[in-house]
C-alpha positions as a printed Julia matrix, in Angstrom:
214×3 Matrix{Float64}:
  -1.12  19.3   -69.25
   2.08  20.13  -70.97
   5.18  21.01  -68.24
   5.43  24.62  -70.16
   1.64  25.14  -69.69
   1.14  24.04  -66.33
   3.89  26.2   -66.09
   3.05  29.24  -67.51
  -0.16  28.89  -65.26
   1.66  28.96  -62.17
   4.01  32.11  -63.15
   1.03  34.28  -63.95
  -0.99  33.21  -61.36
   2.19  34.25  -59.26
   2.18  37.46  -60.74
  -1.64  38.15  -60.46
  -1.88  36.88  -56.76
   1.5   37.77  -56.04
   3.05  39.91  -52.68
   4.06  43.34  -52.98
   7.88  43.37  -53.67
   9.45  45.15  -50.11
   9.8   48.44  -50.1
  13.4   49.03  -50.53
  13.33  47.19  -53.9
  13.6   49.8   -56.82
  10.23  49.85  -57.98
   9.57  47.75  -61.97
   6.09  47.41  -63.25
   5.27  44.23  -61.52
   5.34  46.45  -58.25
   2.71  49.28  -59.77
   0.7   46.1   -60.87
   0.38  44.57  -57.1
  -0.49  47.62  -55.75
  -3.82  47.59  -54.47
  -4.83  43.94  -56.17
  -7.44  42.16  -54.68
  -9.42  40.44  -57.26
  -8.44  39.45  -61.07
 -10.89  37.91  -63.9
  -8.97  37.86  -67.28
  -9.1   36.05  -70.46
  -5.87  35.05  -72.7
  -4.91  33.3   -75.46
  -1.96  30.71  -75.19
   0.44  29.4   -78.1
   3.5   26.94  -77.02
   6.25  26.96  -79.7
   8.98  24.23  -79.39
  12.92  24.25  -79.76
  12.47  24.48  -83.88
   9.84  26.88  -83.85
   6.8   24.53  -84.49
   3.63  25.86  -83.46
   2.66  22.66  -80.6
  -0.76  23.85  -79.13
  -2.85  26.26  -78.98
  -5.22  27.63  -77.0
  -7.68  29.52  -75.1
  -8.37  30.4   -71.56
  -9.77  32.44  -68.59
  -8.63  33.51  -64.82
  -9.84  34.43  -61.59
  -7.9   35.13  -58.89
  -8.86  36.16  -55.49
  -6.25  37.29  -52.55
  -5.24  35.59  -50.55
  -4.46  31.76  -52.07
  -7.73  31.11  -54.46
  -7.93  31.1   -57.93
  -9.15  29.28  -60.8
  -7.66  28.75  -64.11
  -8.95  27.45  -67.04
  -7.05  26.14  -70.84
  -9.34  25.28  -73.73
  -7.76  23.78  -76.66
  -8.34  25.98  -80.26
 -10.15  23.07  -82.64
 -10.6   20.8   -80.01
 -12.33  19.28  -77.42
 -11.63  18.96  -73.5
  -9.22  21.05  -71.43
  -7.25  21.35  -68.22
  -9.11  23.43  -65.1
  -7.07  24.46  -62.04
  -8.78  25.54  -59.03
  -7.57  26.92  -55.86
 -10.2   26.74  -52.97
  -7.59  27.75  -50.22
  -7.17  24.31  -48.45
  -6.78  22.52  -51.68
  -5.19  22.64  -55.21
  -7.15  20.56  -57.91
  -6.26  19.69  -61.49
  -8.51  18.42  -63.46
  -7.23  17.04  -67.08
 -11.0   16.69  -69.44
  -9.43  15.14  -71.91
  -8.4   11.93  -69.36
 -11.27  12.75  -67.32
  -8.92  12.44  -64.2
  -8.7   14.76  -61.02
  -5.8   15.46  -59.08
  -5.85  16.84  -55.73
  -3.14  18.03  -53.31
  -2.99  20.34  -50.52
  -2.83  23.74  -51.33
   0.25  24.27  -48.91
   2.24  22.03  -50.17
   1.73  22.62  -53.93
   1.84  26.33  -53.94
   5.19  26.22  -52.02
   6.76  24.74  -54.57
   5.68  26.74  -57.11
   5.87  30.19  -58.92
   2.16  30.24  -57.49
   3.11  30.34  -53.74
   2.77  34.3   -54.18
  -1.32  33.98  -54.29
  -0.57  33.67  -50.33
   0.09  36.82  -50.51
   2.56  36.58  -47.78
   6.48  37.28  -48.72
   8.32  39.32  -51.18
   8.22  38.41  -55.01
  12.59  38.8   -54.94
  12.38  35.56  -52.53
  11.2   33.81  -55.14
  12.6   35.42  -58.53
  15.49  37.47  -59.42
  13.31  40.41  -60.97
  15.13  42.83  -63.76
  13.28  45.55  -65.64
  14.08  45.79  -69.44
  14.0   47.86  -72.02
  10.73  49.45  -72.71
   9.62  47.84  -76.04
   6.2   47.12  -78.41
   4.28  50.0   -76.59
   4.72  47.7   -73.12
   6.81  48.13  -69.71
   8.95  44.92  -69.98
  10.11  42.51  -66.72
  12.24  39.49  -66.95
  11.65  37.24  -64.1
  14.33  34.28  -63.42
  12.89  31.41  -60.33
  15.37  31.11  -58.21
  14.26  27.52  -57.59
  16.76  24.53  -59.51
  13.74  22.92  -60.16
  11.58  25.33  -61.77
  10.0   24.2   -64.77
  10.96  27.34  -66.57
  14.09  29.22  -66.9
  12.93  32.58  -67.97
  10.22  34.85  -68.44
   9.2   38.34  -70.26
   6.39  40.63  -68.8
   4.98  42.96  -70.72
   2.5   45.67  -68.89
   0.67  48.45  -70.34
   0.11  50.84  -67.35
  -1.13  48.72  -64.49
  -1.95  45.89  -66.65
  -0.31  42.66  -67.28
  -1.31  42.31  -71.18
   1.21  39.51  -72.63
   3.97  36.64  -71.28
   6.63  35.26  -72.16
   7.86  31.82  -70.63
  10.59  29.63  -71.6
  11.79  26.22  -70.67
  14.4   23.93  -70.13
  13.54  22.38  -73.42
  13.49  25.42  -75.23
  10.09  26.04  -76.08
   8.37  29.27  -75.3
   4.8   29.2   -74.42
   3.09  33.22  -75.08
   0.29  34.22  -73.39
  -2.08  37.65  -74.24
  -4.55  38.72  -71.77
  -7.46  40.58  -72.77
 -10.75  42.08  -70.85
  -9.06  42.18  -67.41
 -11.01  43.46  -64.73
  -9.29  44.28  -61.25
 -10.98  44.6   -58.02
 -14.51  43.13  -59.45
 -16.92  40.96  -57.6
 -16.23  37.07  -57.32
 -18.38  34.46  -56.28
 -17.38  32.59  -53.76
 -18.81  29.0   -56.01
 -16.47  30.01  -58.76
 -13.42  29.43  -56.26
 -14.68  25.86  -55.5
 -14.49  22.43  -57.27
 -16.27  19.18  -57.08
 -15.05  16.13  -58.6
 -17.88  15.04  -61.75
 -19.36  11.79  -61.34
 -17.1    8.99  -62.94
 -13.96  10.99  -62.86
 -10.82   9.04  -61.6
  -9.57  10.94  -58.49
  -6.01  10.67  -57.61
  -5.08  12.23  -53.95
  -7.22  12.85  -50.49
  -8.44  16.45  -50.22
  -7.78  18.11  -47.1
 -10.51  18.73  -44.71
């Protein structure tokens, strides 16, 4: 998976799984978002749009989240075949890439710490993580630009648009200069999840790189 997809994965999974800003933080749209989340499903489409402008993939995909530290995420290439899945089962984080039908594995801990997605803990306050500034209202949506605080972030910035208590489009951009946009659509908060979409088993054949944790 692309660095600005994998990327743009992590920061909305952040936001959708993330910890309630503290209380003594002026209150933006990402804080009237978090309150009261438990469960997410969501779909979204995904385009990633280098330095010149060029259109370089896109795509298609779905989310569930459930609080605290699970979630699974899923990117489906527009025209063709194969895919990246990650999958949060609460000890472990697993990647798996279709298209080299390989399976990474890594414990949940350690990856989510160092990433945007260490929010789906639910544990912390989102300003540890990101400097969070509210912008203009704009489009019909609430707009928040998020900056990592992180050095090694793969992504410098990003835009969040809300519409009321919904997260409806993102905008993340990279070191490189290309902006990956994603639009949800048919969100549903607080619904049911089974606990067998929240878990992952290697397919026969695949190449698995990493020991899960026990």
């Amino acid at each position: 998976m692309h660095k600005a997809i994998l990327a743009a994965a992590s920061l909305a999974l952040a936001v959708f799984g993330g910890a309630a800003p503290a209380a003594a933080a002026a209150p933006t749209a990402i804080d009237r978002y978090l309150d009261g989340l438990q469960t997410l499903r969501a779909e979204f489409s995904q385009r990633l749009v280098d330095a010149r402008g060029v259109t370089v993939q896109e795509a298609q995909g779905s989310l569930v989240v459930q609080r605290p530290g699970r979630f699974r995420w899923e990117v489906r290439p527009v025209g063709a075949v194969g895919g990246q899945l990650l999958v949060a089962d609460g000890r472990n984080l697993w990647f798996f890439d279709k298209d080299l039908d390989q399976v990474t594995v890594k414990p949940a801990d350690a990856t989510l710490t160092a990433t945007p997605a260490m929010l789906l803990s639910g544990v912390g306050d989102i300003r540890e993580v990101f400097e969070v500034e509210t912008l203009p209202r704009s489009g019909g949506l609430d707009w928040v630009r998020v900056v990592p605080r992180a050095s090694d972030a793969d992504f410098r910035d990003a835009r969040l648009g809300f519409e009321g208590r919904e997260l409806r489009r993102m905008e993340l951009h990279d070191k490189l200069g290309q902006t990956a946009t994603l639009l949800f659509s048919r969100t549903q908060r607080n619904a049911n999840v089974d606990p067998a979409e929240l878990r992952f088993t290697p397919p026969p054949g695949a190449d698995l790189i990493g020991t899960p944790a026990n």
